[in-house]
Every structure is written in structure tokens, then in C-alpha cells.
C-alpha positions as CSV (number, residue, x, y, z in Angstrom):
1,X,23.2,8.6,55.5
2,X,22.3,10.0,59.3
3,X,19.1,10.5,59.7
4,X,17.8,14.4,60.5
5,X,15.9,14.2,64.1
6,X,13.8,17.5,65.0
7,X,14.1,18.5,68.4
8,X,11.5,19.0,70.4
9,X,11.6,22.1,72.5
10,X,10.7,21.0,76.1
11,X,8.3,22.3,78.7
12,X,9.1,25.3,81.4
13,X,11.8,25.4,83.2
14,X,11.5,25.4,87.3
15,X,12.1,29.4,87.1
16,X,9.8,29.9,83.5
17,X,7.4,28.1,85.7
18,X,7.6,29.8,88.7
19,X,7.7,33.2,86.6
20,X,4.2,32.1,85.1
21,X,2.3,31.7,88.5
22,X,3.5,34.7,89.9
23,X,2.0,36.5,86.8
24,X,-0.7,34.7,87.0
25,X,-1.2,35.4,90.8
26,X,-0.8,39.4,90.2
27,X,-3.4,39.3,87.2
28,X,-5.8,37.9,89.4
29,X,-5.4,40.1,92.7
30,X,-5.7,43.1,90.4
31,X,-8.9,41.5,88.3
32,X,-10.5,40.3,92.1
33,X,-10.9,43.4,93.8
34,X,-12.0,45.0,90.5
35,X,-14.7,43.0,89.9
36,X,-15.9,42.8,93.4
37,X,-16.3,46.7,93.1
38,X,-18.0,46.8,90.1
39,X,-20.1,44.1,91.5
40,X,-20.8,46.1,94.7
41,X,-21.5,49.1,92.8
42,X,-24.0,47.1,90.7
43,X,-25.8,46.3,93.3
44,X,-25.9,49.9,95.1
45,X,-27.4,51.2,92.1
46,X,-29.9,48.7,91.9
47,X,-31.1,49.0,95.7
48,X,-31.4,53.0,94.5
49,X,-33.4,52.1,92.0
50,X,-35.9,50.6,93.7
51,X,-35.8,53.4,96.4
52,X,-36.8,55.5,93.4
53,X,-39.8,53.2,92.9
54,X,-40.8,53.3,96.3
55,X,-40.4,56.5,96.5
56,X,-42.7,57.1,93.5
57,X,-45.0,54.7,95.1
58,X,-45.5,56.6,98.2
59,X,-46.3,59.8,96.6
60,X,-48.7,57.8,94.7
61,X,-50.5,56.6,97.7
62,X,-50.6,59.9,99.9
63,X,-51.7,61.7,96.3
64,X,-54.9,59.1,96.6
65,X,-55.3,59.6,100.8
66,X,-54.7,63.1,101.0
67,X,-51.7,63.7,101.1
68,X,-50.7,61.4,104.2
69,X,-48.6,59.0,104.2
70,X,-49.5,55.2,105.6
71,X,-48.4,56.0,108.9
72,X,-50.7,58.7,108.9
73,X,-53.5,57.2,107.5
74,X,-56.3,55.2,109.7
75,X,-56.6,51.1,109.5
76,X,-60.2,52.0,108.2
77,X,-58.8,53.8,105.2
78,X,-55.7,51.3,104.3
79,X,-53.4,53.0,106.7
80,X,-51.9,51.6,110.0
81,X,-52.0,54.7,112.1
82,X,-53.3,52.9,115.2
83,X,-50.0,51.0,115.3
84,X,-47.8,53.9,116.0
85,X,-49.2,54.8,119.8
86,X,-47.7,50.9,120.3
87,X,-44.5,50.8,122.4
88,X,-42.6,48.9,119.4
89,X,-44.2,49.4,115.7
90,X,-40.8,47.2,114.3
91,X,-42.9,43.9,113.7
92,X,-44.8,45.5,112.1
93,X,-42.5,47.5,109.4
94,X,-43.6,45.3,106.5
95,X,-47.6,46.5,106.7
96,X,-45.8,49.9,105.6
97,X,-45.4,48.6,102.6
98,X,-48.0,45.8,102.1
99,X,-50.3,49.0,102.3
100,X,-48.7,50.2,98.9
101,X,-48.3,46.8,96.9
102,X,-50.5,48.0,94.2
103,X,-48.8,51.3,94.0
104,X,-45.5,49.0,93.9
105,X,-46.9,47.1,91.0
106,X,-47.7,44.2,93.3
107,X,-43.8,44.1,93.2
108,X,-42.2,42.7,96.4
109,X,-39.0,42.4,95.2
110,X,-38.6,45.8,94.7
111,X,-38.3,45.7,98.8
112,X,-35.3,43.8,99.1
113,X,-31.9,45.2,98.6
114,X,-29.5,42.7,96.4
115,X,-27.0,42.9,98.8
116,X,-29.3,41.6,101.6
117,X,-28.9,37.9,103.0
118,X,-32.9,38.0,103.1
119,X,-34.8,36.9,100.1
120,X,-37.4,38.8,98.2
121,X,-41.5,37.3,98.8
122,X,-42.9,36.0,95.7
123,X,-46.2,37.8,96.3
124,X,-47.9,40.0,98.6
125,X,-50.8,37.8,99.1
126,X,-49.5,35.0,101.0
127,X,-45.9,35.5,100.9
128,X,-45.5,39.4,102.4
129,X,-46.7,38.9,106.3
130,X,-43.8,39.8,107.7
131,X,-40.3,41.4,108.1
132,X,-38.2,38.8,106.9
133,X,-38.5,39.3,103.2
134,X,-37.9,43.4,103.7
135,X,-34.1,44.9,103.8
136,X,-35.4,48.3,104.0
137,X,-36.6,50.6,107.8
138,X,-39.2,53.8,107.8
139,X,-39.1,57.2,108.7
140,X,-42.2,57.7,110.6
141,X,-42.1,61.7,110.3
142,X,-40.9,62.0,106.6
143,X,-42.8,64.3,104.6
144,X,-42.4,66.2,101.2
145,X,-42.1,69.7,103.0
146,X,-38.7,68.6,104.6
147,X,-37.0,67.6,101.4
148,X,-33.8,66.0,103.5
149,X,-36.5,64.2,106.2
150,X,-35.6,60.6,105.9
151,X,-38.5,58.9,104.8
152,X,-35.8,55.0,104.3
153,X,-33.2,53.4,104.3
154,X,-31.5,49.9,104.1
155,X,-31.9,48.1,107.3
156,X,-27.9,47.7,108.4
157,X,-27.8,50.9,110.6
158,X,-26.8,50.7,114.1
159,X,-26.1,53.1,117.3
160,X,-22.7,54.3,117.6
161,X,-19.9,55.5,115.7
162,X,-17.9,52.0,115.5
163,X,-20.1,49.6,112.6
164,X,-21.8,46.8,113.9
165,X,-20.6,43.0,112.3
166,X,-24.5,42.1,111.5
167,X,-27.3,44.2,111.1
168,X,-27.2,47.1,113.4
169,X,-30.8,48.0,114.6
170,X,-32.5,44.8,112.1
171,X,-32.6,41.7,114.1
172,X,-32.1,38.6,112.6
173,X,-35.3,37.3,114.0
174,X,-37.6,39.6,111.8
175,X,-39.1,41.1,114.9
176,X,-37.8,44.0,113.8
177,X,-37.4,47.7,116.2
178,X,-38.4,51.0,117.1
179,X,-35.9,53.4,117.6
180,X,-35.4,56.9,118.4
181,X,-32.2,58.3,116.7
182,X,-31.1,61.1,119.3
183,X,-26.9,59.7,119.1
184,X,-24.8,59.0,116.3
185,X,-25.7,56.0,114.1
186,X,-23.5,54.1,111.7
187,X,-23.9,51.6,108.5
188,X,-23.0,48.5,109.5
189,X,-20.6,45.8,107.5
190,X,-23.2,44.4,105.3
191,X,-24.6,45.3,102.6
192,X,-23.2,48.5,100.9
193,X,-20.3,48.6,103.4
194,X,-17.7,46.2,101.6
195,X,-14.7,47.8,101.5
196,X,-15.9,51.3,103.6
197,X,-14.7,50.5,106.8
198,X,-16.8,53.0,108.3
199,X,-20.1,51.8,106.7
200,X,-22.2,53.3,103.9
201,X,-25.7,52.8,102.5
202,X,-28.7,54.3,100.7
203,X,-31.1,56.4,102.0
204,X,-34.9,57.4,100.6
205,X,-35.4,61.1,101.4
206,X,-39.0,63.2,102.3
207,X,-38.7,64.4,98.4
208,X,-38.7,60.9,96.6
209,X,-35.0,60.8,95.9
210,X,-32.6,58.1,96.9
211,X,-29.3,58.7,98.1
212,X,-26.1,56.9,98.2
213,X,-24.5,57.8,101.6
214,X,-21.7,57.5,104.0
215,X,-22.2,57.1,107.7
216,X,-20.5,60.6,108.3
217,X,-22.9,62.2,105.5
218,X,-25.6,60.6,107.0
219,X,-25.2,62.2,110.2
220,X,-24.1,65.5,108.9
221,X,-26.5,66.4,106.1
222,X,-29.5,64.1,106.3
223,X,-30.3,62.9,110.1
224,X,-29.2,66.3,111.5
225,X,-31.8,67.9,109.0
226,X,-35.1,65.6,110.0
227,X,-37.9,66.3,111.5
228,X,-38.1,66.0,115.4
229,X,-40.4,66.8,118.3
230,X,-44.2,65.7,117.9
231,X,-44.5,62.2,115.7
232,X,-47.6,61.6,113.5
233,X,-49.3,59.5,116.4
234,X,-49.7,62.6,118.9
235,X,-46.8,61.9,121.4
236,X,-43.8,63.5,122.0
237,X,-40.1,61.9,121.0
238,X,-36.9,63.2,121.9
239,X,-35.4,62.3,118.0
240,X,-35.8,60.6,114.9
241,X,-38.2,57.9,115.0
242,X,-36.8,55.1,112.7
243,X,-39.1,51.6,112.3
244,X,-36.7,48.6,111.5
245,X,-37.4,45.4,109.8
């Protein structure tokens, strides 16, 4: 009697095979860039988030120093007024906001966007002391009665109308900048920019709101709306008076 053998199927073929990683290859550049957008967008939202908080925070601390901001406040009464008459206030961007830490919740994470290469301070007590664990500039003339004033913003903005590789106006260093805004400005390529070849970021506006902005819009509707002429400190500026970290 022959004995029944079962055959066994075998494995792919060179063109089943070939078939399979093409397949394979499309699934994954369509899953890639999907996820890297969600991912992106993720983050955005969170950095608005905490421009909300600070925000909040602000208008906290003015409501308890009459209505002034820290910038507008004295040293003697947990401001840092004195620094503005200085010939560069950018080292010192992060007192800003050292100034409100218990308005933040003793929070410093809340200053650091996700998307930033920096890292966030564990505390403001002996971590916060300078700019290198801050992703976010000031707007030294923003105020409540100019709802559009630019009173933030994440730090990657730079001059021009061609988006810097780094950080735009934010130095590497820390040491941070003062800058007048009287040109076009634009987002540069890190942070919210991925995939926005002409840059985009968030901004925190005079009114406590946060907005998620292109370097066009910013231009347009928000920098060609704030507050110029006479700065808090007395003198006389030609622009915008932006403090970077």
C-alpha cells in the first residue's frame, strides 16, 4: 500500500515576497507622517495650555499689584522695573516669571514648551536662575486694554521673512535678547514649525488668551495691532519691544 504524504505548502515566492515589503513600506509612510502630526499637534496644544496658565497667572499677580504687570512693578514690591532702562533686559527674561512662581503654582514646567530642546527646572528655588530652562519671550508693553498686545510667545522667532534653522532671536547660550520688532519677523524651524515651511507658533495675547499662529497671521493681525511708542520704563522705542530667553 503507498503511503499518503501531505504536502507542505512552502514559503513566499521572490514576487509574494517582494509584494509584502512594498505593502509594508506604503503602510508605514502613510502611518509615519500621521503620527508625527498628531504628535506635533499634541504638543501645540499643550504649550497653549500652559500659555493659558500663565496667562491666568499674570492677571493674578497684576490683580494683587495694582494692576501692573512685573515689568511695571518696582524690585521693592516683587517687580523688576529697574531692569527695563538696561540696554539688554534678555538675561534677565526668566525673573519675569520667577516673579509669578506662586501665582504659577510653584510650577516651572509650565514655562517650557514640549517641543523645546531645553528642559523644564525642577523648582524655582535653586533650579530657575536663569534662561535656560524657559522656551517662552515677553512683551514688555502688553496690557489687558489692547486685547491683541502680545504679552508671549515661544522663543523660535527671528527677523526676516525666510525662517531661521535654530532659534531665531533665543540664543543658545541662555543670554537671551532685547529686541525691537519694527520689520517682519518669522517662526523659525523648531518647535511648532515641523512641516510649515514658513514657520508657526503660539502666541499669549494682552487678554489672557493663547493663540496658535502662523508667521503671516502673526504679522498681519497680532504684531501690527501692539502697542508702540513710549515703553513702561519711560523711553521712547521705535516698535515692539520683545524680551527673549
Amino acid at each position: 500500500m503507498k503511503r499518503l504524504t501531505k504536502q507542505v505548502a512552502g514559503g513566499f515566492t521572490r514576487v509574494e515576497l517582494v509584494v509584502a515589503i512594498l505593502v509594508v513600506a506604503l503602510l508605514a509612510m502613510m502611518i509615519v507622517p500621521a503620527t508625527q502630526r498628531a504628535r506635533q499637534k499634541s504638543l501645540r496644544i499643550h504649550c497653549l495650555n500652559n500659555f493659558m496658565q500663565i496667562g491666568t497667572s499674570d492677571r493674578l499677580w497684576a490683580g494683587g499689584h495694582g494692576d501692573r504687570t512685573p515689568f511695571q512693578t518696582s524690585i521693592t514690591n516683587g517687580g523688576l522695573s529697574e531692569i527695563l532702562p538696561r540696554s539688554n533686559a534678555g538675561p534677565y527674561c526668566w525673573k519675569y516669571y520667577a516673579a509669578m512662581a506662586s501665582e504659577l503654582g510653584q510650577s516651572p514646567s509650565l514655562l517650557l514648551c514640549p517641543a523645546d530642546e531645553r528642559h523644564a527646572a525642577s523648582n524655582f528655588t535653586t533650579d530657575f536662575k536663569d534662561n535656560t530652562h524657559l522656551s517662552y519671550f515677553v512683551g514688555v508693553n502688553a496690557s489687558d486694554i489692547y486685547p491683541q498686545s502680545i504679552a508671549g510667545g515661544d522663543r523660535n522667532l527671528g527677523p526676516g521673512t525666510v525662517p531661521d534653522p535654530n532659534y531665531g532671536y533665543s540664543p543658545a547660550n541662555g543670554n537671551g535678547n532685547d529686541v525691537i520688532i519694527s520689520g517682519p519677523v518669522c517662526w523659525s524651524l523648531k518647535m511648532h514649525s515641523g512641516g510649515n515651511a514658513a514657520g508657526a507658533g503660539n502666541i499669549l495675547c494682552g487678554d489672557g488668551s493663547a493663540q496658535a499662529v502662523s508667521s503671516a497671521s502673526f504679522g498681519q493681525n497680532w504684531l501690527r495691532n501692539a502697542p508702540t511708542g513710549t515703553n513702561v520704563s519711560g523711553t521712547n522705542q521705535a516698535g515692539t519691544r520683545l524680551v527673549f530667553p
